[in-house]
N, C-alpha and C positions, 0 to 999 in steps of 0.2 A: 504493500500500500504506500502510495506517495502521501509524506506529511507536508502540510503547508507553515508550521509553524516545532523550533525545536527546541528545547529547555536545556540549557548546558548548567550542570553541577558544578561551581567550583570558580573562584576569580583566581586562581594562581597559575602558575604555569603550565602545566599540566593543560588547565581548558585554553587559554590561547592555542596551544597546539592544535587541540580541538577546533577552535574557531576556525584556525586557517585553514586546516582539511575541508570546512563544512565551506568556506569560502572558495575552495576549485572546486568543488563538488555543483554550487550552487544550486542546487532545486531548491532553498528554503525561502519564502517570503517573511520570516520573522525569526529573531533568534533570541534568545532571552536567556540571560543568566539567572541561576538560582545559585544564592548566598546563604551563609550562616546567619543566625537572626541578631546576630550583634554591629550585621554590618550595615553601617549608616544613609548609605548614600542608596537612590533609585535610577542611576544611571552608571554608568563603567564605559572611559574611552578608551579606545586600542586602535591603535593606528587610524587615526585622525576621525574614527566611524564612533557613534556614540551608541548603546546598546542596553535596554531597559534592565533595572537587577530587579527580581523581587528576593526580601528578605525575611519574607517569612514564609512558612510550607500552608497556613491558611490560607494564602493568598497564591499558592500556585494550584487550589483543588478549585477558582474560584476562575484563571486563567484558564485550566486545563480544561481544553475540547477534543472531539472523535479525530480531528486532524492535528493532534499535534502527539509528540512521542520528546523522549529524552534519551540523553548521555551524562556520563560522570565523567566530568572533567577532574580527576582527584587522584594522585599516587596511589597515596595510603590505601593497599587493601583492606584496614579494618575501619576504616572511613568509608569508601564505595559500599562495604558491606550493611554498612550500618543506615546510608543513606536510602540504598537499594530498600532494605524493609521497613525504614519510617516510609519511602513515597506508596509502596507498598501494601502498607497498612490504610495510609490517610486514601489513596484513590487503586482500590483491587486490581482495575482494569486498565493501568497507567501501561504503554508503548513504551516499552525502551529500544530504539533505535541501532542497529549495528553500523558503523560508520568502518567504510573498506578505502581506503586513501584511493584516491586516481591513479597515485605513481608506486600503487603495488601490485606485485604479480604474485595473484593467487589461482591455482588448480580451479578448474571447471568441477571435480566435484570433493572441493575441501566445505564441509560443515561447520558456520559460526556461529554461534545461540547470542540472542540479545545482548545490548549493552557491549557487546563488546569489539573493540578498535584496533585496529590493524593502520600504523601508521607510513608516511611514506617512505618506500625504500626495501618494505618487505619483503620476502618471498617463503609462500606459501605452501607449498607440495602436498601431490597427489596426494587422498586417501585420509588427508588430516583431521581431526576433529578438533574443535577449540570450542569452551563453556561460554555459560555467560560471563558478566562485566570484565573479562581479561583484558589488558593493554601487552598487543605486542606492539615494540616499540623502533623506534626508525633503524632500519636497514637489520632489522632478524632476518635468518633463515633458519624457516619450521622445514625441516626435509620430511619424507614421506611416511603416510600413517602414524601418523604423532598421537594420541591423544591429549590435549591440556582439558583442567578441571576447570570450575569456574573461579572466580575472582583471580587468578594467575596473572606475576606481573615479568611480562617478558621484555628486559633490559633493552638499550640499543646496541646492536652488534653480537647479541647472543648466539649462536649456531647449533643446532643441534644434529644429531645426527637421524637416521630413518630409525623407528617405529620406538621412540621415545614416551613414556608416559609419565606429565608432571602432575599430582592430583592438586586440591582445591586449594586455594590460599596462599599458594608457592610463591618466593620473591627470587627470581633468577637475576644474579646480577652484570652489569654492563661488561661485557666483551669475554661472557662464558663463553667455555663452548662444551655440548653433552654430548658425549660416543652415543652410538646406536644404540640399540638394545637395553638402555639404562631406565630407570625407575624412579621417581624422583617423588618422595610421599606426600603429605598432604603438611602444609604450614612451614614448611622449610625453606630456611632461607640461605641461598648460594652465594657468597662472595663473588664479587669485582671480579674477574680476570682468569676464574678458578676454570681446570681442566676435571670434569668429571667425569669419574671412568669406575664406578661402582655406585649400587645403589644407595638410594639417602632414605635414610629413617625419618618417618612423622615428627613432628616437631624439634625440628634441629637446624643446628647451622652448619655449615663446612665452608672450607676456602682452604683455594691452594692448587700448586701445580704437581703432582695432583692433588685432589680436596683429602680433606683430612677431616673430620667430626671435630667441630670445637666445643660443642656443647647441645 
């Protein structure tokens, strides 16, 4: 379904990103940021375009129509996670939008579930499944039959190798890279630069050439 109007999560950096994707993309006649309720101001400029905030979520069950849908413009996975089921709660039937960059190359039949962003530079391979709200992030490559879980945040320059599975909540970080066949559990989070080549235990960290468990 084409939305005419899209709610972006998040004034930091993260949604400018967002913004600019949604700006080559252009199909949206409105775009509107949604804030934390502490933030003051009803409008936000970015490059010289000025663009409505609302800041409070009463007042986005009050904007929200059949033609409009959202994104989380937000790092934090335990922030997406958390916004994901307040908007959730307050409107059941709320769209959340998958945004796929113009300047990424993604497989004819790679699977994305809502909310979640493939930014530009990607590449995508056959066979791959990705969850919701996940950010894979500028120039990854998902190689083939991957699966990722949802809320999954995939750094810039990550690589991984063919039939990878990262499960829910995982923070991979900037210029990993995962051999094939590896497993990567749920809430783990991967260091910067780390080469992994064995599987990772649920709720852990590792880093390193190769990773190592640090805790």
């Amino acid at each position: 379904m084409q939305y005419s109007k899209i709610f972006i999560f998040g004034i930091g950096g993260h949604s400018r990103v967002i913004l600019s994707e949604l700006l080559l993309i252009n199909k949206y006649k409105s775009i509107v940021f949604v804030a934390h309720d502490k933030y003051p101001e009803k409008s936000i400029l970015i490059n010289n375009s000025n663009y409505e905030v609302i800041n409070n979520l009463s007042k986005l069950k009050d904007s929200y129509d059949n033609n409009s849908c959202g994104i989380i413009g937000i790092g934090s996975i335990e922030k997406r996670i958390l916004i994901s089921n307040e908007v959730s709660s307050l409107i059941p039937n709320f769209k959340w939008e998958r945004l796929l960059s113009k300047f990424a190359t993604i497989s004819s039949n790679v699977k994305i579930e809502e909310g979640t962003v493939i930014i530009s530079g990607s590449i995508i391979n056959t066979g791959t499944c990705i969850g919701k709200h996940c950010i894979i992030n500028t120039n990854s490559s998902i190689d083939h039959d991957n699966i990722i879980g949802d809320y999954v945040n995939v750094s810039p320059t990550v690589v991984t190798g063919g039939s990878v599975k990262i499960d829910n909540a995982s923070d991979i970080g900037i210029g990993s890279t995962i051999k094939n066949n590896i497993t990567v559990g749920n809430n783990v989070v991967i260091g910067g630069h780390s080469f992994v080549n064995k599987d990772c235990e649920s709720n852990s960290l590792y880093y390193g050439i190769p990773i190592k468990k640090i805790k």
